[in-house]
Each structure stands twice: as C-alpha cells, then as structure tokens.
C-alpha positions as CSV (number, residue, x, y, z in Angstrom):
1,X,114.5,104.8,79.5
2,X,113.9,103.8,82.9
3,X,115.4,107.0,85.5
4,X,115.6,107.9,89.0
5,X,113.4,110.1,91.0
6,X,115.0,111.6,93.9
7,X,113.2,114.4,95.9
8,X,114.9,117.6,97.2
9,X,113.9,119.1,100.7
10,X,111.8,121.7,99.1
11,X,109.8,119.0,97.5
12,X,109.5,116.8,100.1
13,X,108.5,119.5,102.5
14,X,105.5,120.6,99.7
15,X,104.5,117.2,99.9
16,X,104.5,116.8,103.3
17,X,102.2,119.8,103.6
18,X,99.9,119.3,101.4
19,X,99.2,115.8,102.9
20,X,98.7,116.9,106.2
21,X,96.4,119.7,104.6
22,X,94.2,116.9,102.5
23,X,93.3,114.7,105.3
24,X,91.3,117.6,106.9
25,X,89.2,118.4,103.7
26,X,88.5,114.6,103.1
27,X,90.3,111.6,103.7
28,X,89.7,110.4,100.2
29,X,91.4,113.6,99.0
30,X,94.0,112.6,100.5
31,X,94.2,109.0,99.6
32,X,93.4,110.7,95.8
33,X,96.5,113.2,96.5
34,X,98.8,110.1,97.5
35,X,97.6,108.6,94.2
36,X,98.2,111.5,91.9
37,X,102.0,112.1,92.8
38,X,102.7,108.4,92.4
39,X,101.2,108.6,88.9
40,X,103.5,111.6,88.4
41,X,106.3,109.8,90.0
42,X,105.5,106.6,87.5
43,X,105.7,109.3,84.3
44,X,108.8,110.8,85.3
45,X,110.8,107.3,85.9
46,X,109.2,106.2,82.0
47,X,109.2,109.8,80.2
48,X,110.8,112.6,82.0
49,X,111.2,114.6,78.7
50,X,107.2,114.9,78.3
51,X,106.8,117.5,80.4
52,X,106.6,120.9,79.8
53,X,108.8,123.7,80.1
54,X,108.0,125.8,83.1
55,X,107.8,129.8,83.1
56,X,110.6,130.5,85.8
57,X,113.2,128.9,83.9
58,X,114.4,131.3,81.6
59,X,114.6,133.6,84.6
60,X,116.6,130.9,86.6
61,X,118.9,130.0,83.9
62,X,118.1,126.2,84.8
63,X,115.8,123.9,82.3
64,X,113.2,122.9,84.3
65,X,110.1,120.8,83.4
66,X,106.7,120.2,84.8
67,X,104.0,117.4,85.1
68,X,100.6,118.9,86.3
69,X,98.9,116.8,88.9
70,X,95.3,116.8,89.4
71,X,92.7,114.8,92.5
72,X,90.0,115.6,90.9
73,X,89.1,116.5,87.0
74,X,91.2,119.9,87.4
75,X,95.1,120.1,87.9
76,X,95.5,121.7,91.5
77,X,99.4,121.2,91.6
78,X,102.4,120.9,89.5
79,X,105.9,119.0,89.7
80,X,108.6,121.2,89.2
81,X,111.9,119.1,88.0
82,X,115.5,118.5,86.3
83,X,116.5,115.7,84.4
84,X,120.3,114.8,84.2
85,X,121.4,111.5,82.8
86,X,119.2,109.0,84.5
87,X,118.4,111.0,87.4
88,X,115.2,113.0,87.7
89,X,115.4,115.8,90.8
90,X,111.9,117.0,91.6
91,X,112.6,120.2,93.4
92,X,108.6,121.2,93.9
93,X,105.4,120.7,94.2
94,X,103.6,123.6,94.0
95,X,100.0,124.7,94.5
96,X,99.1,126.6,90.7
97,X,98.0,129.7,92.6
98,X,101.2,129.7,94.1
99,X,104.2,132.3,92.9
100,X,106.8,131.4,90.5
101,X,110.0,129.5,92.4
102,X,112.6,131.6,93.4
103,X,116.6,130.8,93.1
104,X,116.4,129.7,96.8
105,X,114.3,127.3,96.8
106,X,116.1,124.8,94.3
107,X,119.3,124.7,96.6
C-alpha cells in the first residue's frame, strides 16, 4: 500500500541540520546523506510497517517506528515515525548518539 510521507517541523529542522553539517565534512557526504533519506522516504511510502519499534515509545504512550539510515556501511541516523491510515508522519531524524525523544518534540 502506497502512503503519504509528511514531515513535522522537528523533522524537517534535523534534516535541515544535518545537511548543512554534511557539506562541510565532504560534499559527497552530503550528496550520500540526500540519498539515504530518500531511500528511507521510498520504504516508508511502500512498507511503513517494516520498521522497528523504537525505545521511547512505551514511555511516550505513542507507537512509534524507526528506519535506520546509513551514508556509509554503518547506520549514523534513524527516522523516527507514526503511521495512521495512509499517512506516515516522520517526526525525527535523529543522530544514534543522540538522547531518546522527549514528549515535546512530537508536537
């Protein structure tokens, strides 16, 4: 089943970040960055549901998923989303050495 992928601010604003910080390691990290969340963009509009539950969300009281997203041979990121229906709401995208999300930032 074919779904939307929409992106809240937090997401957009990770994204956002991490391109600007990309470009000034290597320009094709960057262009490999780009790449990597389209691929994860492409898996969540074909199979939302393969992803993987993520730690926060018995704490949250949401279900929320995750597809890992990876420039080189190692996952450096993940994609932190909700599927309703035919929508998919991608609400991060989050360094792994980053903190678990907080209630905050899926508003």
């Amino acid at each position: 089943m074919s779904r939307e992928v929409e992106f809240a601010d937090r997401a957009t604003r990770d994204f956002d970040e991490t391109l600007t910080w990309y470009p000034r390691q290597s320009a094709t990290a960057a262009t490999k960055w780009i790449d990597a969340v389209e691929r994860a963009v492409e898996q969540l509009e074909a199979e939302a549901e393969a992803g993987s539950p993520v730690p926060e969300s018995q704490r949250l009281q949401i279900t929320l998923l995750q597809t890992l997203i990876a420039v080189g041979k190692k996952p450096t990121h993940r994609m932190v989303y909700a599927v309703r229906d035919r929508t998919v709401t991608v609400y991060a995208i989050r360094h792994l050495a980053r903190v678990e999300l907080t209630e905050d930032e899926l508003s």
